[in-house]
C-alpha positions in Angstrom: 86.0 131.0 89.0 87.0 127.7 86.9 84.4 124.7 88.1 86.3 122.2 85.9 86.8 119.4 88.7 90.3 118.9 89.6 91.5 115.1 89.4 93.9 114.6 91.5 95.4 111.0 93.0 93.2 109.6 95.5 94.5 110.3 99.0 93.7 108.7 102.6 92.9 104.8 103.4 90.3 103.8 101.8 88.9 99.9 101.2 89.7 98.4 99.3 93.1 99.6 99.1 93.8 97.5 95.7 91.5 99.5 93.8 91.8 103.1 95.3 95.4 103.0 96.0 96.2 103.1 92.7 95.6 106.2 90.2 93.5 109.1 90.3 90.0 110.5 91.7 87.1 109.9 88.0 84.7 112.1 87.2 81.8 111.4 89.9 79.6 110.5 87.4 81.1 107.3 86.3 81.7 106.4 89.6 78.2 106.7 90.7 77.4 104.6 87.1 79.3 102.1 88.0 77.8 101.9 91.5 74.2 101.9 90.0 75.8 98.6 87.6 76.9 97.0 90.8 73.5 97.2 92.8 71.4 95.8 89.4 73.9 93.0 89.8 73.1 92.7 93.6 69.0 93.1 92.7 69.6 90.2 90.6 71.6 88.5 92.8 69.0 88.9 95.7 66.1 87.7 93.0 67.9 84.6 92.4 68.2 84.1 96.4 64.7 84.6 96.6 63.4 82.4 93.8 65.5 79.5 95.1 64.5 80.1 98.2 60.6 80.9 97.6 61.3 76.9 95.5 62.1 75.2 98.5 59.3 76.6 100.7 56.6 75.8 97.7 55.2 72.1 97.5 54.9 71.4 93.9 54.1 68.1 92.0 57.7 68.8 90.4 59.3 65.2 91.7 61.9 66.2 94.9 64.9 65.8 93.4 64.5 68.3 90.8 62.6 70.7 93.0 65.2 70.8 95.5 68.2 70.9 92.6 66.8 74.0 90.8 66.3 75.5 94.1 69.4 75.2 95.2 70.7 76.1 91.9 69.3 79.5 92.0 70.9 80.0 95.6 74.0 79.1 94.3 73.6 81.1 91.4 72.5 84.3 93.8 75.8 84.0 95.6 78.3 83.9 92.9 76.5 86.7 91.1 76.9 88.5 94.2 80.5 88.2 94.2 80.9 88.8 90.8 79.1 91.7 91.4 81.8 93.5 93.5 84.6 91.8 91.5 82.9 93.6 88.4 82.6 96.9 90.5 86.2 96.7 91.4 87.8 96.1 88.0 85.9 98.8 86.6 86.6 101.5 89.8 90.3 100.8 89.5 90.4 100.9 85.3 88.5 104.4 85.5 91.4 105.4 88.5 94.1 104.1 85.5 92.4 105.9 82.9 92.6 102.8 80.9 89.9 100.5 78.8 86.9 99.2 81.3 88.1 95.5 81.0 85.6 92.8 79.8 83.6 91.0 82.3 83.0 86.9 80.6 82.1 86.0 83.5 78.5 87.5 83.6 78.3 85.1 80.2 79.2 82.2 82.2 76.1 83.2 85.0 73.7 83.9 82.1 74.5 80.1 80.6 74.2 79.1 84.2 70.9 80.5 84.5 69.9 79.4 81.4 70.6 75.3 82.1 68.5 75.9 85.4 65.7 76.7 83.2 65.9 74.3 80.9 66.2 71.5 83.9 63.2 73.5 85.5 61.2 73.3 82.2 62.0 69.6 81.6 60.9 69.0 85.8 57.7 70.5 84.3 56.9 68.9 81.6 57.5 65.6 83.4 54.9 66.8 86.1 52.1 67.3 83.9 
């Protein structure tokens, strides 16, 4: 008996419709990659929640302002990487469907820029404080 998987086009209703709608079943493997991408995107997401939020409950001699900014910051950082994080997942599930090139993701450059001006305001909060 053959046990090369048959790929054949995805069939039922299944959400989103956008990306499985189109093309056929991949190998389970890269689907199950590409899910393990998407929830290191959603751990870091969640850290980013967490520090922002852990910021706001800790009184530090940081001055208010920029205590409260970089907090909320990282919140707002957490919830946009989260939804990048299933906009990423999506691209990629519906590409592998196409059989075509994974497409390039700039936006996870944008969040790491992001994350690295909240630093550099956190750093400079810091340094102030001491």
């Amino acid at each position: 008996m053959d046990d090369t998987p048959t790929h054949e086009p995805a069939t039922g209703r299944r959400w989103p419709g956008f990306v499985y709608g189109d093309g056929v079943e991949p190998d389970y493997r890269f689907t199950f990659a590409n899910e393990r991408t998407y929830l290191a995107w959603i751990r870091t997401a969640l850290a980013l929640l967490a520090a922002g939020v852990a910021l706001d409950v800790v009184e530090l001699d940081l001055p208010g302002a920029a205590q409260e900014a970089t907090a909320l910051a990282l919140v707002a950082l957490g919830a946009v990487g989260s939804v990048l994080a299933w906009v990423r997942w999506a691209l990629a599930e519906r590409a592998m469907r196409r059989r075509a090139p994974l497409p390039s993701f700039a936006a996870s450059a944008v969040l790491a820029l992001a994350l690295v001006a909240v630093a550099v305001v956190a750093a400079v909060a810091v340094l102030r404080a001491s």
